[in-house]
N, C-alpha and C positions, 0 to 999 in steps of 0.2 A: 775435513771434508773429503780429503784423497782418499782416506781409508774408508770413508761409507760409498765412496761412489761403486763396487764394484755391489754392494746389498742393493742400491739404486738400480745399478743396469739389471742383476736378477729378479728383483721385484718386476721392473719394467717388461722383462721377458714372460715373465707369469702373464703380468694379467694381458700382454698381446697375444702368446701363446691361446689363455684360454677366451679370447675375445676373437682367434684366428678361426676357435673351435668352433663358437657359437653362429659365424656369418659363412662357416663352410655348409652349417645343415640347415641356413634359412631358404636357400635358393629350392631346399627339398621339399620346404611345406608346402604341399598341395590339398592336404584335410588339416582342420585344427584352426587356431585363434590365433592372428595377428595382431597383439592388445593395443590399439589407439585409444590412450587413455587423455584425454584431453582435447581430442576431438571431437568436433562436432558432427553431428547429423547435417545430411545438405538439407537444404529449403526446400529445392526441386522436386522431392521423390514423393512419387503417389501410387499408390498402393489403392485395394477396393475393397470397400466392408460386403456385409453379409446383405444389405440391400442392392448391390452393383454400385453402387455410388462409388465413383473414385475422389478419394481424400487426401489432403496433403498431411506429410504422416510428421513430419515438423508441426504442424498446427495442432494434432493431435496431442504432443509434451506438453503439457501444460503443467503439470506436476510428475514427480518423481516417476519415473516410468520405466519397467522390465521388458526390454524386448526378446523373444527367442525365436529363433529360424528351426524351422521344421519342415517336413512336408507329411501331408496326413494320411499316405496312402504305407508312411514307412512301415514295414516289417520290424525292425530293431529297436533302436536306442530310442524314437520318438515317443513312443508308448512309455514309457519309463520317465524320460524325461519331464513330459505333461502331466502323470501321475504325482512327479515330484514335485513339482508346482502346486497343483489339487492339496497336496498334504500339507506343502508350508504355509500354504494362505489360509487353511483350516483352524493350523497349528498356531500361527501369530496371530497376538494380538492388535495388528496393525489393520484396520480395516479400506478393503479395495474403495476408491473413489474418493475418498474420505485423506487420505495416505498416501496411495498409490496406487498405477494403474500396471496391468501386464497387456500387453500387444504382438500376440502370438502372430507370425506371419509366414505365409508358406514358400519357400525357395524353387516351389517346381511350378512353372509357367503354365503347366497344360490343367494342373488343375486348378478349381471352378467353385464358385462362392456355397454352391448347394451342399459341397464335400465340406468346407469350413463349419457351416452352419449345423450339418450333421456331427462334426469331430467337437464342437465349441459344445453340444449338449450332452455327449458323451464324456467329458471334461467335466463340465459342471456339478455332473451327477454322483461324481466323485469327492465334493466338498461333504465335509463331515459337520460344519456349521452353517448361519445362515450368513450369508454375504451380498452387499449389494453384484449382481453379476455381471452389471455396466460396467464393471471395472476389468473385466479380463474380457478383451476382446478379440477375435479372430479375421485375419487379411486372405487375399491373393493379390496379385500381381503378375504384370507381362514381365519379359526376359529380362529386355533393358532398366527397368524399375528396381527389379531385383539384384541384379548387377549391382547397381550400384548403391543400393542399401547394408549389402551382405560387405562390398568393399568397403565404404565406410566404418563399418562394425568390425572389421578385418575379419569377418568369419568366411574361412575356406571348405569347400567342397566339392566333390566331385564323382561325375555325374558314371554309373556302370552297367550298361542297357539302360534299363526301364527303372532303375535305383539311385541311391547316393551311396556315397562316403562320406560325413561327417560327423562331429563331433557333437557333445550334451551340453550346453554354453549359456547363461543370458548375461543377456547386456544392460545395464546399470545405466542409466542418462537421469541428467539433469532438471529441471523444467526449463530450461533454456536450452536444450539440445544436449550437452556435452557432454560424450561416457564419462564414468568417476567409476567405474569397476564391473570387473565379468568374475560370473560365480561358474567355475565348472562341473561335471557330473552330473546327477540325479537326483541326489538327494540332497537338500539345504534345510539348513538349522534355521529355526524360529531368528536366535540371536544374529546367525548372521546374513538375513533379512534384512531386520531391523537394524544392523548397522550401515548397509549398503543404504537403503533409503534415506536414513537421517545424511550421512554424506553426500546423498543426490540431493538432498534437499537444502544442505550446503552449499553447494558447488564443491565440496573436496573430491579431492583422487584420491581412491585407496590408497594405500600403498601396503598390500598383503605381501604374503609369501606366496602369489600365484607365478611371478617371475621364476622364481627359485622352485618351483614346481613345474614349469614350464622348460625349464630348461633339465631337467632329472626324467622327468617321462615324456615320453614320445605316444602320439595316438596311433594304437594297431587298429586299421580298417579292416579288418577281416575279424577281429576278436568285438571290435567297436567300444575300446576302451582305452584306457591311458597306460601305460607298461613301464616300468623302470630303465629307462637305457643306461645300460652296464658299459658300455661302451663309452660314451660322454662322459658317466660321473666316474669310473678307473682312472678312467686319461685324466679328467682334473683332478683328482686325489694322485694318481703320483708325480703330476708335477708341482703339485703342494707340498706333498712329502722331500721332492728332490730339492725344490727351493728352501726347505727349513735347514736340512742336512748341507746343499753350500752353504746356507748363511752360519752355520754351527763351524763347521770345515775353517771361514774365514775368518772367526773371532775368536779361534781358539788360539793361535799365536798371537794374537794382540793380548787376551787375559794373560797367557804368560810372561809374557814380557812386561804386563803392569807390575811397576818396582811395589813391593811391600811398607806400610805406613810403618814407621818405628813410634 
């Protein structure tokens, strides 16, 4: 046990080292996805459909349900993102209402249900099948509503003049409220749709490789995309490297020193 305890303190140094790394860039995120995966949605939050009615958007999960934050005056990544939606509900054979619902909601306060209801049929017209369209529906909301729906879902962003910065994200809930997975980018496959739903409709939590992508790329708000940080994954590849070569370092005099079997 003497002789492993110094592979013990290296190992322990690793992963504090890169567990030091990961909680020095979280205080940085201010665009991008905070994943509360087992969380729920609060009860409280009410948001307003395309008739002004405000709804309670918890009473709304009733089934497997896609939320994404957008706002609909966006220039960038919104338009792409919505598109990408349009094409995997096309593409699957999962059908909306039936399966599952999407609940498009917009993160900027000042705009107004008329704008929702114009961008919601500019969206639809985009489907390449036929679909019940109840099923994908479009919100606004006042500041404080939103606040705390966007916190919940941990999606960050932030606001420059008359714009955002944020990221291409949905959020995956349960029909009981509870995230069980966020898909990021633009584009989503048929299949992994269909897996995300069937585990909402579970209650399971993913457990993808979004962690491990989350932690490799960082979101450029100027580019409005996800980028490799070279920086991050260097620094942990050579203190992986440096930890393999002590631990090689420390057991090479113990292998010689193991007497030979006669």
């Amino acid at each position: 046990m003497t002789r492993r305890l110094p592979l013990i303190l290296l190992l322990a140094l690793f992963l504090s080292a890169v567990q030091a790394q990961n909680e020095s860039d979280a205080p940085e995120l201010e665009i991008g996805v905070v994943e509360k995966l087992g969380d729920y949605i609060p009860e409280h939050i009410e948001i307003i459909n395309e008739e002004g009615e405000r709804v309670n958007l918890r009473s709304l999960i009733t089934k497997p349900s896609i939320l994404n934050f957008v706002y609909y005056r966006c220039p960038g990544i919104c338009s792409p993102l919505m598109s990408g939606i349009a094409e995997v509900i096309s593409r699957s054979d999962l059908e909306l209402v039936e399966d599952y619902q999407v609940l498009t909601i917009s993160f900027d306060p000042s705009e107004g249900r008329e704008l929702a209801t114009k961008k919601r049929g500019n969206y639809l017209s985009q489907l390449t099948r036929e679909v019940n369209t109840d099923g994908w529906q479009f919100f606004v909301a006042d500041s404080a509503n939103i606040a705390d729906a966007t916190n919940a879902a941990g999606f960050k962003y932030k606001r420059t003049g008359n714009d955002f910065l944020h990221s291409a994200t949905l959020i995956v809930v349960s029909p009981d409220g509870m995230i069980t997975r966020y898909l990021n980018g633009t584009y989503f496959l048929p299949f992994d749709l269909k897996m995300s739903i069937l585990e909402a409709s579970r209650g399971q939590i993913s457990t993808t490789i979004n962690k491990v992508l989350q932690y490799c790329y960082s979101f450029d708000p100027d580019g409005q995309r996800y980028v490799l940080n070279v920086t991050r994954v260097a620094g942990t590849l050579i203190l992986f490297f440096a930890a393999i070569i002590l631990a090689v370092l420390l057991l090479k005099p113990r292998i010689r020193q193991t007497p030979k079997q006669s």
